[in-house]
DOMAR-135257 format. One record per residue (C-alpha): residue number from 1; residue in three letters; chain; x, y, z. Coordinates in Angstrom, 3 decimals, padded with zeros to 6 digits. Layout:
<recs>
  num  residuo  cadena        px        py        pz
  NUM      ALA       A         X         Y         Z
...
</recs>
This chain:
<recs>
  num  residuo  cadena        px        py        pz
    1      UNK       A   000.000   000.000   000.000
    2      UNK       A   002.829   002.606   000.793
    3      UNK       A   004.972   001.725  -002.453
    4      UNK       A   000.954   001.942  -004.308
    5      UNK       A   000.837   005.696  -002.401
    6      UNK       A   004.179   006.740  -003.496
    7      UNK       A   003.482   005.966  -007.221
    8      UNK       A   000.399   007.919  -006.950
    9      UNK       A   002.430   010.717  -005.756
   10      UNK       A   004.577   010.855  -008.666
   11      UNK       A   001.975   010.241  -010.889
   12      UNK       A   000.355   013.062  -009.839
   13      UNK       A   003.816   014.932  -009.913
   14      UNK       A   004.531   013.885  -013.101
   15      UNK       A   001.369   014.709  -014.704
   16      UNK       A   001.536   018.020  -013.727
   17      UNK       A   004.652   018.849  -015.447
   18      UNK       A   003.522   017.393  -018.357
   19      UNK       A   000.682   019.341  -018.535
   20      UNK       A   000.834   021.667  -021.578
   21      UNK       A   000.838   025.276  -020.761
   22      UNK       A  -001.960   028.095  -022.155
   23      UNK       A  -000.905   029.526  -025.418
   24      UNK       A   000.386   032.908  -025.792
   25      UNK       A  -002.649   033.787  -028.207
   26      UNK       A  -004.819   032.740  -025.196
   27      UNK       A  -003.199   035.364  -023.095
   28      UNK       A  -003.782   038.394  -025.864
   29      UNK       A  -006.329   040.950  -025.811
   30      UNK       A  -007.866   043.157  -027.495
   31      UNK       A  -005.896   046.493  -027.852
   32      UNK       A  -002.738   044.522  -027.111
   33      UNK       A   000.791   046.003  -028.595
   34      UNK       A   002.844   043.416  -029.988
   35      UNK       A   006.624   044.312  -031.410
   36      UNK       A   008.754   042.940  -033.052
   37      UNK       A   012.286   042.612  -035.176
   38      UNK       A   011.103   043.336  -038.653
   39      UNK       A   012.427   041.757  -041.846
   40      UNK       A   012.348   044.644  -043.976
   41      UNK       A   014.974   046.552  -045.792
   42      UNK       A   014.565   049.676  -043.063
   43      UNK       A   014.553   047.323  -040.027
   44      UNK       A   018.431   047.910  -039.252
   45      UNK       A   018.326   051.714  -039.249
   46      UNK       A   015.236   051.557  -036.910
   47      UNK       A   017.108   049.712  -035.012
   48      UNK       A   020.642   051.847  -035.123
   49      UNK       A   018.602   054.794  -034.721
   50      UNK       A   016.497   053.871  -031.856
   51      UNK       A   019.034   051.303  -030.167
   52      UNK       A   016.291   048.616  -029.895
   53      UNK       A   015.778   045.399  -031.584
   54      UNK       A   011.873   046.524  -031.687
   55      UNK       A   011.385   048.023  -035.009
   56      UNK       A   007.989   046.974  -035.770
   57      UNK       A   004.715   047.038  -033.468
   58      UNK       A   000.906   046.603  -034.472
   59      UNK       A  -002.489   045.913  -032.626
   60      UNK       A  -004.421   042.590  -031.151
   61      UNK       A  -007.602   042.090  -032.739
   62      UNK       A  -008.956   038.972  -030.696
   63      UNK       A  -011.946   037.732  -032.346
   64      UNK       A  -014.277   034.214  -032.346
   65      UNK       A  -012.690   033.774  -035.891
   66      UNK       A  -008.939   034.264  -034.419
   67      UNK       A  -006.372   037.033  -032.875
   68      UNK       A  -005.241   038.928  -035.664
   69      UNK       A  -002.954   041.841  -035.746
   70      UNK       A  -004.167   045.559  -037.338
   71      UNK       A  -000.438   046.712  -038.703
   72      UNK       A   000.586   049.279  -041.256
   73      UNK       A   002.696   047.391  -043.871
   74      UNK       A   002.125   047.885  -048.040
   75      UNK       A  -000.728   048.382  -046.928
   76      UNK       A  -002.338   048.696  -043.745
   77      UNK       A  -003.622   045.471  -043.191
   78      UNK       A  -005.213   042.711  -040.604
   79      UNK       A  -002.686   039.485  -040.505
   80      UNK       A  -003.194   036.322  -038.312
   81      UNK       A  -001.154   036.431  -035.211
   82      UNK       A   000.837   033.283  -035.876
   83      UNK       A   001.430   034.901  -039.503
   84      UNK       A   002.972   038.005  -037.956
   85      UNK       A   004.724   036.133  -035.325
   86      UNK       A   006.422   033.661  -037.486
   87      UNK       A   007.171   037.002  -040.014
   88      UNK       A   009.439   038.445  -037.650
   89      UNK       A   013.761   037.516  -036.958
   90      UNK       A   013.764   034.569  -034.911
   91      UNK       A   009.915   034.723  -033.957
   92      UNK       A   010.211   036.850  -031.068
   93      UNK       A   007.930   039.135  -029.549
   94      UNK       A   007.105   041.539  -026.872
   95      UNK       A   003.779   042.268  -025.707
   96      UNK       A   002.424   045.072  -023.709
   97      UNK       A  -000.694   046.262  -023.046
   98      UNK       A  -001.977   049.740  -021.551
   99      UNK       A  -002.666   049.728  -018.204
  100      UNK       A  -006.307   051.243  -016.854
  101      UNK       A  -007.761   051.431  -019.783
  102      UNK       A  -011.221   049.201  -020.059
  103      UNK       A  -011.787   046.572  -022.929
  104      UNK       A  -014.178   049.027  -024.620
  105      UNK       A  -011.724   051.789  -024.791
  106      UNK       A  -009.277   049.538  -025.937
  107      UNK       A  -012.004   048.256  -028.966
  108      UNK       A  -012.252   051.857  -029.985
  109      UNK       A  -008.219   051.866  -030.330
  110      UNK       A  -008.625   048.817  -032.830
  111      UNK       A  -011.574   050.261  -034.382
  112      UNK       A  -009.816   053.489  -035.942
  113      UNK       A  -006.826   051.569  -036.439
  114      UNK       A  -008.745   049.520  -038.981
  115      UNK       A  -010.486   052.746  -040.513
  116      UNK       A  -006.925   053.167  -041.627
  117      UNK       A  -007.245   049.545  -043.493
  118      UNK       A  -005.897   049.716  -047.084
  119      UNK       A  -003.759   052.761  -046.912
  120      UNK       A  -000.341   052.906  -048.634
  121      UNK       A   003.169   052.515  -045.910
  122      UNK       A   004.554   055.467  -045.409
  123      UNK       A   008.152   055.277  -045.950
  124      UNK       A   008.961   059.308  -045.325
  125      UNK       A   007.370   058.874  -041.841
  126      UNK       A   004.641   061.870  -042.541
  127      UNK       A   002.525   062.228  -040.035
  128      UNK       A  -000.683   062.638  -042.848
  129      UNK       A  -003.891   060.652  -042.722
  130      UNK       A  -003.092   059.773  -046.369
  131      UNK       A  -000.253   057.083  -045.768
  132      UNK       A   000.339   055.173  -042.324
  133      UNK       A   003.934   054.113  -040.525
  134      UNK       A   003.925   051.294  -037.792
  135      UNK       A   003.639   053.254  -034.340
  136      UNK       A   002.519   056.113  -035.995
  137      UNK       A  -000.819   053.848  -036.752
  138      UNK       A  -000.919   052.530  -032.750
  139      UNK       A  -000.694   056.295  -031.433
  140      UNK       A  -002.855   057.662  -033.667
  141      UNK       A  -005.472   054.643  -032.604
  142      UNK       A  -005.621   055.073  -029.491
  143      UNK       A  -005.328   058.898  -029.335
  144      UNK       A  -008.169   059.179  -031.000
  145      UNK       A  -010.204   055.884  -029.870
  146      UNK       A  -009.571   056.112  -026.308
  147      UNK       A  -008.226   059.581  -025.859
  148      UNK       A  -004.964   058.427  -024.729
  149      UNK       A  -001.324   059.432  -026.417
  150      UNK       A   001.289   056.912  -026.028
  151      UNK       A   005.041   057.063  -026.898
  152      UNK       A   006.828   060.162  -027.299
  153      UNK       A   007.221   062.175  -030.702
  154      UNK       A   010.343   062.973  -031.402
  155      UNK       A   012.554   065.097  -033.796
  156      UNK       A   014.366   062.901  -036.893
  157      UNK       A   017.624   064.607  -035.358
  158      UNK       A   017.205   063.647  -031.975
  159      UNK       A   017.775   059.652  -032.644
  160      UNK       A   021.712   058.349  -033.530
  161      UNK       A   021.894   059.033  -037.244
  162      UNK       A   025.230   058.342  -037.246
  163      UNK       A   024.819   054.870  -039.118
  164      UNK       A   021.951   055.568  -041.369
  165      UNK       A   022.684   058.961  -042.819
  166      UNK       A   022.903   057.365  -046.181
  167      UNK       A   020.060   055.574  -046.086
  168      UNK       A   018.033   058.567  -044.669
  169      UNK       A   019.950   060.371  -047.755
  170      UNK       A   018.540   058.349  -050.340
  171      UNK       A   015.069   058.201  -048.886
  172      UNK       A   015.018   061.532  -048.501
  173      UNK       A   016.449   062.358  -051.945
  174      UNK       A   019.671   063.629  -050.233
  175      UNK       A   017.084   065.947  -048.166
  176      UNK       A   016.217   064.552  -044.855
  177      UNK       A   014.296   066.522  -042.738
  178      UNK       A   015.918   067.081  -039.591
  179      UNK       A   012.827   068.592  -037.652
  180      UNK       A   011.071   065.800  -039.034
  181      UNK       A   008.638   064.859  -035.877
  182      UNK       A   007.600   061.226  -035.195
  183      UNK       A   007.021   058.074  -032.800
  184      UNK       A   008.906   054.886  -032.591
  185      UNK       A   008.242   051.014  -031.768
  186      UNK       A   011.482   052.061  -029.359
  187      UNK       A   009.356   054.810  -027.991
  188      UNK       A   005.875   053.122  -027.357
  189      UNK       A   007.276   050.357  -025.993
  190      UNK       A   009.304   052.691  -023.177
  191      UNK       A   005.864   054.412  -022.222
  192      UNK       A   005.587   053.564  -018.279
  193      UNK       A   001.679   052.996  -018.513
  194      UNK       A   002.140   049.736  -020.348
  195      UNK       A   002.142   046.392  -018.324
  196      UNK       A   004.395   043.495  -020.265
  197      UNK       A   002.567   040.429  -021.093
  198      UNK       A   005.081   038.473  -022.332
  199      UNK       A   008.618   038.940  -024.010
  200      UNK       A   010.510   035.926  -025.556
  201      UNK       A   013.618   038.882  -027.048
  202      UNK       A   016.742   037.838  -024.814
  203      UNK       A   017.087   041.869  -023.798
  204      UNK       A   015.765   044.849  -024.124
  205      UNK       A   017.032   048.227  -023.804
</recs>
């Protein structure tokens, strides 16, 4: 009877170790920021210029059909979660999400972020209705859907140019605008009123 007790012990054990843990889509919600290493040509000199892996960021959409993410790419578009995880270096991810906000406020965020739905990328980081940039989507979302501005904006010649110059230079057309204003994956994901979710990146600034 004692040996029968002791295997029942580390059955029990046993079993719950094995026991599969949630899945990080079951932890997302709606309004969620989720960032990224891009895979695009201007990922490096986001990165140089900010000092942050994070150079790409978009919204959680969770619906009964799936968690998708709202993002601006070419062109602002809704992509499946595991899509836009896998699309990123190495699949990793932070997520944050704002704290004291409600999950209707944080609907409204999503909602104007997919008004933007079909618009071009903007690649001169304009800060324009008529194209859309990564966090310049996310700030503008929730500014307007839930009243609430997060990130800071900040002038072109305030980051560390001193890598990218000639890739600003050909964007630019050899004209880069130094008082250029705008926000950064580096800068929303610094903001203080965001709780972390999760974070697989092995640091972060």
């Amino acid at each position: 009877m004692r040996g029968a007790g002791v295997w029942g012990l580390w059955l029990v054990a046993h079993v719950a170790v094995a026991a599969p843990q949630p899945s990080l889509e079951s932890k997302l919600e709606t309004g969620d920021l989720v960032f990224q290493t891009s895979r695009s040509s201007q990922s490096e000199p986001i990165q140089r210029a900010t000092h942050s892996p994070l150079s790409h960021v978009g919204l959680v959409e969770v619906t009964p059909a799936g968690v998708f993410v709202v993002e601006a790419v070419q062109p602002v578009k809704r992509t499946p979660f595991a899509q836009w995880r896998a699309r990123g270096v190495e699949g990793h991810i932070l997520v944050l999400r704002p704290q004291g906000l409600d999950a209707a406020q944080r609907q409204r965020a999503v909602t104007e972020a997919k008004r933007h739905l079909g618009k071009p990328y903007d690649a001169r980081f304009g800060w324009g209705d008529d194209a859309m940039y990564c966090s310049e989507l996310v700030r503008k979302a929730y500014a307007r859907g839930a009243g609430v501005e997060y990130g800071q904006m900040e002038r072109l010649d305030s980051l560390d140019l001193a890598d990218v110059r000639a890739a600003l230079s050909r964007r630019y057309a050899g004209h880069a605008p130094a008082n250029l204003e705008l926000v950064t994956p580096a800068s929303l994901s610094k903001d203080e009123r965001m709780t972390q979710v999760f974070s697989d990146f092995p640091r972060l600034p």
